[in-house]
C-alpha positions as CSV (number, residue, x, y, z in Angstrom):
1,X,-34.0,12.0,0.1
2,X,-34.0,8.7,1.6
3,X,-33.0,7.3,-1.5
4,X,-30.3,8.4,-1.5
5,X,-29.1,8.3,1.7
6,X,-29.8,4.7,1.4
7,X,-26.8,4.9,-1.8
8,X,-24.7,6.1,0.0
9,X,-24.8,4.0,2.9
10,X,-24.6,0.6,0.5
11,X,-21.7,2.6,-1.4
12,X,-19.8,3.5,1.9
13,X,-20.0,-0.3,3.4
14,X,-18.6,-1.5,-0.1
15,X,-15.5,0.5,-0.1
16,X,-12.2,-0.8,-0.1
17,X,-10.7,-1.0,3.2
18,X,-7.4,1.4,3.4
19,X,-4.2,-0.8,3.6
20,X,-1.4,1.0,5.3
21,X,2.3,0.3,6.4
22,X,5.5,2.0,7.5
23,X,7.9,2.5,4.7
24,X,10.9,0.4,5.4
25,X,12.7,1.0,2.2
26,X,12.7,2.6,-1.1
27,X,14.3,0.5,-4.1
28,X,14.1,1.2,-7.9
29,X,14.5,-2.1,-9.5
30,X,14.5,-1.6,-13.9
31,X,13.0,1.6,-13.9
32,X,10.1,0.5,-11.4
33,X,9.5,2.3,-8.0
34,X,8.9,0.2,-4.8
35,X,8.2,0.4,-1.3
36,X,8.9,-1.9,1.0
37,X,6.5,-2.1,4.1
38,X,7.1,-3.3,7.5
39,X,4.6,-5.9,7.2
40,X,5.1,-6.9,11.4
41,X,3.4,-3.6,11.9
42,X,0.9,-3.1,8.7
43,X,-2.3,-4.4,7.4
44,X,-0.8,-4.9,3.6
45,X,-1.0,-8.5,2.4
46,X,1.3,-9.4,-0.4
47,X,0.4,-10.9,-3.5
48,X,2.0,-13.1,-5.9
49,X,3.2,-10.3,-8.2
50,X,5.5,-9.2,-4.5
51,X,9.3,-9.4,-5.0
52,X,9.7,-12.0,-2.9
53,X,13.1,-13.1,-3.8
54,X,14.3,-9.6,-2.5
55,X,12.1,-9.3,0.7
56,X,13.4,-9.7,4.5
57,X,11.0,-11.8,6.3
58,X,7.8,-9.7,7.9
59,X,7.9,-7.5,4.9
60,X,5.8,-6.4,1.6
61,X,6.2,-4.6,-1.4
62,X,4.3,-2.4,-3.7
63,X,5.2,-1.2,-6.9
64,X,4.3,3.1,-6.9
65,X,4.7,5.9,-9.5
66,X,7.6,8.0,-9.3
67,X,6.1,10.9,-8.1
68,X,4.7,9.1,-5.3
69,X,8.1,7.4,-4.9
70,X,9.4,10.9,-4.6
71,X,6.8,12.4,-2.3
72,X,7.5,10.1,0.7
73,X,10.4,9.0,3.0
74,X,11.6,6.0,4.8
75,X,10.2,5.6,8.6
76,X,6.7,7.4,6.7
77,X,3.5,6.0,6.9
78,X,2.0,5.1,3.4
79,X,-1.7,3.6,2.8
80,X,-3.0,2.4,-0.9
């Protein structure tokens, strides 16, 4: 039993943190879903595949499905 207690204790510290952020905006740009994140007030860090050219300073984006697009709002909290 302490086997696997032991598993799941390695397997929990290795887990990616959850990034979060407060939805800003919603854009569909060529058939691709984005949010864009307050990035003042998240924990997201953007990468080099952000849209850069269309952010405002202090925030992200991240590309999402369309259903997920669909299920939240502006001024809502979303975490990857």
């Amino acid at each position: 039993m302490k086997k696997y207690g032991l598993i799941l204790l390695l397997f929990w510290q290795c887990a990616p943190e959850e990034k979060c952020g407060n939805i800003i905006d919603k854009v569909i740009i060529n058939g691709n879903y984005y949010f864009i994140l307050n990035a003042a007030n998240s924990v997201f860090v953007g990468t080099s595949d952000d849209l850069t050219s269309y952010l405002p300073d202090g925030a992200v984006s991240g590309q999402v499905t369309e259903a997920v697009y669909n299920k939240f709002s502006v001024g809502e909290e979303y975490c990857q």
